[in-house]
N, C-alpha and C positions, 0 to 999 in steps of 0.2 A: 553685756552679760551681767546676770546678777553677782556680782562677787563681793567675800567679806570687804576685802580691800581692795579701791577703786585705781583701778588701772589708769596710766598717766595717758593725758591727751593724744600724744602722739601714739603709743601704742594703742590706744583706743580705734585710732584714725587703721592705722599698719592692717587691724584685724577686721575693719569694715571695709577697707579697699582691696583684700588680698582676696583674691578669683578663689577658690575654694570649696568644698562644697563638705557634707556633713554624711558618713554613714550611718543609715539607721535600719528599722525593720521593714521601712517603705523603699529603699535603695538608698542611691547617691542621688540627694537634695545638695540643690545648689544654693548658694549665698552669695548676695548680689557682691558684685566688684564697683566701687563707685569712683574709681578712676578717671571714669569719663566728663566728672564732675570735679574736684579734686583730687589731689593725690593722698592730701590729711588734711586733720584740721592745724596743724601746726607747718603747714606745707610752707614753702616762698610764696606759692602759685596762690594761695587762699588768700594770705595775707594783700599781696601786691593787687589783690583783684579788689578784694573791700574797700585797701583805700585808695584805688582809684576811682570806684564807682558811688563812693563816697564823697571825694572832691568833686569829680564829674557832676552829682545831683547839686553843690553849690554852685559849680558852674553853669549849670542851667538856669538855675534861677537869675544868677546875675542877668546874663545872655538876653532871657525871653520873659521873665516877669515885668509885665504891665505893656508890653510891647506887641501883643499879638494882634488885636485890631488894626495896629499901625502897618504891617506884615503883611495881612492881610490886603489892607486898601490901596500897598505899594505892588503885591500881584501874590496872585496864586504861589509859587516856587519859596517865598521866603517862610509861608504858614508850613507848608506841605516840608520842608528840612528841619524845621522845629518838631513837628511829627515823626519823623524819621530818628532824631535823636532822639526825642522821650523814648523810642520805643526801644532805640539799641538801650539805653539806662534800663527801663524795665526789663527787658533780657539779660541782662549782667547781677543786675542784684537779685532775680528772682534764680537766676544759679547758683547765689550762695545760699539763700534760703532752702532752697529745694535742697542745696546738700548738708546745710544744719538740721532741716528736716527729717531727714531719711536717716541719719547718722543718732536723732534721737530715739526718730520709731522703733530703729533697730534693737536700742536700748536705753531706755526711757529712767530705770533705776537707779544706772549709773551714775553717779553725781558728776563727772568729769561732761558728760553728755549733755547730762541735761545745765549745768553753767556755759558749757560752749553756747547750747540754743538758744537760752536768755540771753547770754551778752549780744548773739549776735542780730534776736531780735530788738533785743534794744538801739542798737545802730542804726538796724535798717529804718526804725522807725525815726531816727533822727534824721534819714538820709531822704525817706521817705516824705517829711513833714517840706522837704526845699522844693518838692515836687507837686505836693497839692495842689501849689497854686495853676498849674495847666489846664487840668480836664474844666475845673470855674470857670477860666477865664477865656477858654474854648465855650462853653458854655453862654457866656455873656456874645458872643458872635452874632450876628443877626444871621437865620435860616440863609435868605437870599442872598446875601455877600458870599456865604460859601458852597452853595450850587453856582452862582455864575463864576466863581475863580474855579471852580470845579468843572465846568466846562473848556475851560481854557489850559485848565494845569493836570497834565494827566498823571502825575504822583499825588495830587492830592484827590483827583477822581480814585483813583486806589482805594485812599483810606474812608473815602464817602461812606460805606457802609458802618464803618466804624463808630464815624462824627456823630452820623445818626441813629446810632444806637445810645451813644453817649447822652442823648440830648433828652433819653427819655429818665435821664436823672436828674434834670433841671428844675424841676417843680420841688424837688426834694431837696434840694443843694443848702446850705448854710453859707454865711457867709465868711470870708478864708478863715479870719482869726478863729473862730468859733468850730472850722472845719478841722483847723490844725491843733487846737485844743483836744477833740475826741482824736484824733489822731494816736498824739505822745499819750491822752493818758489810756487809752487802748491795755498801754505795755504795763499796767499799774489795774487793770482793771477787768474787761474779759478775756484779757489776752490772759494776761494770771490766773484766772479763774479756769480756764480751758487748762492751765498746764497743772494745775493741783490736781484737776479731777484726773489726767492722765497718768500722773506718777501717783495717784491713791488705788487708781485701778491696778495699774502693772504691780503695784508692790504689795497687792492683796495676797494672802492666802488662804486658801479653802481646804480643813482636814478629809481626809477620807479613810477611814480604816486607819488611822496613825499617820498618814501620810500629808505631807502638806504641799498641795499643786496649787500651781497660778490658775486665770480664770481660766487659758483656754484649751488646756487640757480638759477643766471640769465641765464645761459648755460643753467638749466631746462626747462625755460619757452617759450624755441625755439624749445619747444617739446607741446607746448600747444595748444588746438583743436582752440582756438582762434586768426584769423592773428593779429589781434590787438595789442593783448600782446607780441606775436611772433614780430612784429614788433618793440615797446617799448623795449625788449630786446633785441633788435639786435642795435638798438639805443644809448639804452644807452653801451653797450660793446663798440660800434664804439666811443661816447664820451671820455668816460673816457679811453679810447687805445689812441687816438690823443690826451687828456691832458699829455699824459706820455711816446709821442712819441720819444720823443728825448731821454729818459733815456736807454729804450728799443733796439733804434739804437745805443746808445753808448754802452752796454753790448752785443748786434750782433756783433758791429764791433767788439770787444777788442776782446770774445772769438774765433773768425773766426780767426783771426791775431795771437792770444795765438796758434792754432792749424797749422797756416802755420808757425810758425817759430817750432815747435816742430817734424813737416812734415818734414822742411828741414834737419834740424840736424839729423835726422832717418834713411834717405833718401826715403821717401815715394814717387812716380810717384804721382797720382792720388788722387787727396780730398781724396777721401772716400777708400783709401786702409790701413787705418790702423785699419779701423770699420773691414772689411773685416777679417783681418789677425786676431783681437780681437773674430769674428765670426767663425775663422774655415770655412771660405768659399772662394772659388775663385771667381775674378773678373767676368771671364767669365761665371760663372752659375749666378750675379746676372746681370750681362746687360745681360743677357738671357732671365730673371723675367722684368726686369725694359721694355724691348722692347716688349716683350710678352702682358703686360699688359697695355703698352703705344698703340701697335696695337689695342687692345680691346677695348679700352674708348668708340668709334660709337657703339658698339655692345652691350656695357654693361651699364654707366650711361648715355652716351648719349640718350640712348633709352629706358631706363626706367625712365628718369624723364622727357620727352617724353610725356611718359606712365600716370605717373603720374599727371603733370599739366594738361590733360584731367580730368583724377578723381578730380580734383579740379575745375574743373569749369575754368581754366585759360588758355590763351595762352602760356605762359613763368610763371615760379615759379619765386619768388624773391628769394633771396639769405635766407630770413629769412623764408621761408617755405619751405627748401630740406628737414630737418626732419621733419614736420610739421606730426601728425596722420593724416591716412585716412577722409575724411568724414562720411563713415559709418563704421568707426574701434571702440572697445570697449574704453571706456573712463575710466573704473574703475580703483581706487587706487589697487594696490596689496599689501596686507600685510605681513608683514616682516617674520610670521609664516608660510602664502601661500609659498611664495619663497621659503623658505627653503625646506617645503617639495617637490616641483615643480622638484627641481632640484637633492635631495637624492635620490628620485624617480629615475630620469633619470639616474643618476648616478648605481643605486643599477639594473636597468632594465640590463647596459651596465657588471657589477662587483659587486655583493655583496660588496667584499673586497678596492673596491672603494669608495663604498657610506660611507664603516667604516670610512675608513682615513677622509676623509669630514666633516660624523658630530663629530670628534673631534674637530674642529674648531668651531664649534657653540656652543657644551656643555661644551667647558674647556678654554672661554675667549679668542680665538685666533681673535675676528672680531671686529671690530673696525666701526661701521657702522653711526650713524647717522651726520647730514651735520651740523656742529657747526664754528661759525666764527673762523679763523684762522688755522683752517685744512687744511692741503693741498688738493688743488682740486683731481677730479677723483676718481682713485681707482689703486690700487698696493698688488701685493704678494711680502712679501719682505723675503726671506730664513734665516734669521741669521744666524747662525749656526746648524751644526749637530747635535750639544749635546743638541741642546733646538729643537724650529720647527718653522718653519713660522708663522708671523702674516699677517693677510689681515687686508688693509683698504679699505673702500667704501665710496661714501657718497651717502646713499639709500634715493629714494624720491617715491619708488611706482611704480615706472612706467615700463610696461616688459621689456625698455631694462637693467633697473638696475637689473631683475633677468638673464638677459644674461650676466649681467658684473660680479654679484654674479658668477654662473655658471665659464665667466671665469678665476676667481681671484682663485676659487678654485678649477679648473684645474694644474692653477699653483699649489697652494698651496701639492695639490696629492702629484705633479711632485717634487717637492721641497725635502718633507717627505722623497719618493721612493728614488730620489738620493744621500740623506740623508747619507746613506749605504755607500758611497766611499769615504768617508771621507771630510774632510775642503780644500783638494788640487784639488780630481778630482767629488766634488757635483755640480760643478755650470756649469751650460748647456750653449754652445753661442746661443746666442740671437737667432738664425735662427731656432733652435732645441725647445729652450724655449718655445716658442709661439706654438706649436705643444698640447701640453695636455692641456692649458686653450682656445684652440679653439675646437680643440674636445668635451671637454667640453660641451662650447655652442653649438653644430651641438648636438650631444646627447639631450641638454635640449629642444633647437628648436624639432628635432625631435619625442619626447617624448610629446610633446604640440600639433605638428601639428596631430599627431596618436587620439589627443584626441577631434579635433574641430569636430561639428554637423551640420555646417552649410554652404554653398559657402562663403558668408560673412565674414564671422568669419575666412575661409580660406584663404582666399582675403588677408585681413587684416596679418595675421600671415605671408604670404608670402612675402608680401612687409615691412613688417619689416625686415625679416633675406635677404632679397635683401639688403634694404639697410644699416644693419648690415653686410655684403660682399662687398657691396661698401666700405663702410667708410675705411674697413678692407686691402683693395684690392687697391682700385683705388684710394681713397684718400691719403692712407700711400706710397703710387708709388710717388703723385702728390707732396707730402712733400718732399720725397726723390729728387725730382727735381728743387724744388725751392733750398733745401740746396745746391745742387749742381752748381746753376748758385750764389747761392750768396756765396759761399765760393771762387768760380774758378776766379769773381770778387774780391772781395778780395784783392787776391793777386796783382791785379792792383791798391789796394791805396783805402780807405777810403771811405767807399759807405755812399751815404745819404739816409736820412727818403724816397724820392721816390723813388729813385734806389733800394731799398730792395723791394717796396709795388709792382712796376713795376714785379721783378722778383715772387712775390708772384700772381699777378694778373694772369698774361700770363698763369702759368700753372693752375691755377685755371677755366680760361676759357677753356682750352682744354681740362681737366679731368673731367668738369662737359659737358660741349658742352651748344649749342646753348638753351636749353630749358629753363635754368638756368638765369635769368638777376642779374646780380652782381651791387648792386647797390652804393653811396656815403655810405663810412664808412666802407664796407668790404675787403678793401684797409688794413688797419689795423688790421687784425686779426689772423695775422701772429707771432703777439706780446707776445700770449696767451700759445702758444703750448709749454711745459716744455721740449721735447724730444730736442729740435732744441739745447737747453741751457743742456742739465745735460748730452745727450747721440747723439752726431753728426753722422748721418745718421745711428741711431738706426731704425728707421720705417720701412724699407725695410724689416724687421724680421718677422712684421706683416703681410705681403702681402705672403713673403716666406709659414710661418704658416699656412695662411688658404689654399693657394694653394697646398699644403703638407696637410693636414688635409681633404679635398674633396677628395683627391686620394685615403687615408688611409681609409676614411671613404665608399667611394665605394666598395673598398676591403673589409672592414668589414661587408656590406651589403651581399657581394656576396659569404662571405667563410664558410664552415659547420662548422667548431670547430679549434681552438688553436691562432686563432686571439688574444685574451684577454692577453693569455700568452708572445706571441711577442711583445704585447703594451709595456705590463708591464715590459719585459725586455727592453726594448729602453728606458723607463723614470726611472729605476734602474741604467742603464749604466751613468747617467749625463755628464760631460764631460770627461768620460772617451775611448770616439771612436768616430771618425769623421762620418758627414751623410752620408756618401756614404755606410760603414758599418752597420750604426744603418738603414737606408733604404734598402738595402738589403737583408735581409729576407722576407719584402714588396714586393720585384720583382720592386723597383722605386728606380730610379734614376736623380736627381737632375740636373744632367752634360746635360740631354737630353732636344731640347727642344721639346719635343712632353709633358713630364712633365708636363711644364708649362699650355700648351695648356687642358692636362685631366683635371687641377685645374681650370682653368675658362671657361671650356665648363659646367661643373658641374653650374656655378652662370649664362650661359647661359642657362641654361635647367629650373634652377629656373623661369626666366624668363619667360621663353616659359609658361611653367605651370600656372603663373601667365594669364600670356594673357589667359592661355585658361579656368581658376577659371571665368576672368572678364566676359567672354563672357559667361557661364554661366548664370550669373545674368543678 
């Protein structure tokens, strides 16, 4: 919490592990309990865990640096228990992480919070730097020595898919010293740079009327039936984004620059091919998405906000009413009890065994929901580890699409659980995969909502929400990937200024919203805000991939008599244990194609169409 005087660690720890929950005007929101993780940060349990897991990482390296070929060539069993240990190490220290993590997001302003998160990244990075040297010198392996011990040693057949996912970093690898150098200074350089821009955002504030709210209250009220307020919040964001302009450009530039010198030494071609190589995807299936959905803008937001500035009375929307609600769309708060069951519903319609996984997250402390200063904005599923389970954070205000975000947080969350099962090496899905069950999700919960509406209106309404919930998803997350891509490729030419960034954010902004849209003083700046640009570079494309992968799967699921549920389930069990072309194959889809792309956004054109034809209706 934001407080004058910063609460001592241990109490800090008391009020983030205590099961609890918050009354407000949406009901009783819960606050995660992170017990499951530790009990504080000044626990026994924390402590005794760090430095074992900390000696343990010197003791690995004693053990198995430089010895792994030799392992190897003595039999399969003594590689495949060296693998076995890296991974229990990696599960141990990615539980203290995960829960300095969470205990930051929670509250990021607090100084007590955010000194525990440093110290404790700085550790791990220390702990971390004794273990580099494995994935290398797995690396250095010959192919053939570890399929034939792989033949022969069925623990290390296990981790096969792993080795050779691994392998596809090898072209890219440095050598140790030089490895373990960007390592430590990580903790001195984007690592730091990432935790500025976090504590600059949390500890923003935005006036309104005398009032002074953090962002994500005011990000709310750009959803408010009123342009007035809709306008005042768009206002003051633009203010106080151009008081803090300059800080904002100088953590663009350093980390763009941190990322082209880390490119070079790799040898990476292209910005955004080492997101790529981190996603398990090839270049040319996402400039396959990226052009697909760049041909679509006329046919998609161009033409529904169109569509919309008529339903508003306007010729041209302002930039502060593209979400703005219908005019005759429902105004009602939704309560935090509705939500829930809104969406187990949906869930339990699509899987029983679905909906279970689910409400464990509501009955056993795992949600972290209402909007308190110093939270980090949004909302995130974050995995920890295997041996415990995902927590969700939110920040719930009522409004449907916070039970879409609900819905997709705990898509993830599902996905997270199921993967759960492969362990700490092969659980975590890339990005492109990930976004697959907390968008299903939402299309489940949409759909389960829209089966239940009684009226045109009410229809109306519901469809141009999940419109432009597939915009934002689709077209927007394209438009992002675009701007990164012109200011990173700049960049490398030297030192970009506060307008040269706004320049390359504007341009695509006009071409991804089109002509209906006027973009007015102050949304020049609002490129400032978005956390993906800073923590995960040309991360958004994953979302675009997602839903468009998600409309396909979801067509199929429409259209097949029985065992659909079972091949879901197995594609979000696999985690990153097989690339999409596999995990889509049993779908009868593939990726590589682009007619692909094309089934996934005829799907948000057909919404459309339906839309026009609800309108005319009434």
């Amino acid at each position: 919490m934001n407080r004058v005087d910063p609460i001592a660690p241990a109490a800090a720890a008391e009020a983030a592990n205590s099961a609890s929950h918050v009354y407000s005007e949406f009901g009783k929101l819960p606050e995660w309990n992170l017990n499951d993780l530790y009990p504080g940060m000044a626990s026994d349990d924390f402590k005794r865990d760090f430095d074992s897991a900390v000696e343990k990482a010197r003791g690995f390296e004693k053990t198995y640096k430089g010895k792994l070929s030799k392992l190897l060539a003595e039999s399969g069993d003594g590689l495949a228990q060296a693998i076995v240990d890296y991974e229990k190490l990696e599960e141990e220290l990615g539980r203290i992480i995960s829960y300095a993590g969470l205990i930051y997001a929670g509250d990021s302003v607090d100084p007590a919070n955010g000194k525990f998160y440093g110290d404790v990244q700085e550790r791990l990075t220390t702990a971390g730097s004794h273990l580099l040297f494995f994935t290398l010198e797995l690396n250095q392996l010959a192919d053939k020595a570890i399929n034939e011990a792989a033949q022969t040693t069925e623990k290390l057949a296990y981790y096969l898919p792993w080795l050779t996912d691994l392998r596809l970093d090898k072209p890219f690898q440095l050598e140790d010293q030089i490895e373990r150098l960007f390592l430590e200074k990580s903790a001195t350089g984007a690592s730091a740079f990432n935790r500025l821009f976090d504590e600059t955002m949390s500890g923003l504030r935005f006036e309104i009327d005398g009032e002074e709210l953090a962002i994500e209250p005011v990000l709310n009220l750009l959803q408010d039936k009123s342009s007035e307020v809709r306008k005042s919040a768009s206002d003051a964001l633009a203010a106080t984004f151009q008081d803090n302009i300059r800080l904002f450009t100088l953590i663009t530039n350093t980390l763009a620059k941190d990322k082209q010198i880390s490119d070079s030494w790799r040898g990476f071609e292209d910005v955004a091919d080492s997101r790529h190589l981190a996603n398990r995807v090839e270049r040319p299936v996402v400039d396959a998405l990226v052009s697909a959905v760049e041909d679509a803008f006329p046919r998609i937001s161009h033409r529904y906000y169109a569509m919309k500035a008529k339903w508003m009375g306007m010729d041209v929307l302002n930039h502060w009413d593209r979400n703005a609600p219908l005019p005759e769309g429902p105004q009602r708060v939704i309560k935090w009890d509705e939500a829930q069951e809104t969406v187990l519903q949906a869930y339990h319609g699509f899987a029983p065994s679905m909906a279970d996984i689910a409400r464990d997250f509501f009955d056993k402390g795992w949600i972290d929901a209402p909007v308190r200063p110093g939270k980090s904005p949004g909302a995130f599923a974050h995995p920890t580890v295997p041996a415990v389970h995902p927590y969700i954070l939110l920040n719930y205000q009522g409004k449907p699409r916070d039970v879409m975000t609900l819905a997709h947080e705990l898509g993830h969350g599902v996905h997270q659980v199921l993967a759960g099962g492969q362990g700490a090496l092969m659980a975590s899905t890339p990005l492109t995969l990930a976004e697959t069950a907390s968008v299903f999700g939402e299309m489940l919960t949409f759909r389960s909502l829209l089966q239940g509406t009684k009226s045109p209106r009410e229809r109306k309404a519901m469809l141009a929400a999940k419109v432009e919930d597939m915009i934002n998803t689709v077209v927007r997350q394209i438009a992002f990937y675009m701007f990164e891509r012109k200011v990173h490729e700049a960049r490398r030419n030297g030192e970009l200024t506060t307008d040269q960034i706004c320049e390359c954010w504007m341009s695509v902004q006009e071409s991804s919203l089109g002509p209906a849209v006027k973009l007015g003083p102050g949304y020049e700046t609002f490129w400032t805000y978005i956390p993906h640009f800073i923590h995960s570079p040309f991360y958004v494309y994953a979302y675009a991939f997602g839903d468009c992968l998600v409309n396909s799967l979801y067509s199929i699921y429409q259209n097949s008599e029985s065992g659909f549920q079972e091949k879901y389930f197995d594609m979000l069990r696999a985690g990153g244990s097989k690339h999409h072309s596999e995990l889509l194959a049993p779908f009868g889809l593939d990726a590589s194609e682009a007619s692909f792309w094309q089934k996934g956004l005829a799907v948000i054109e057909g919404l459309i169409d339906e839309l026009e034809a609800v309108d005319r209706e009434i």
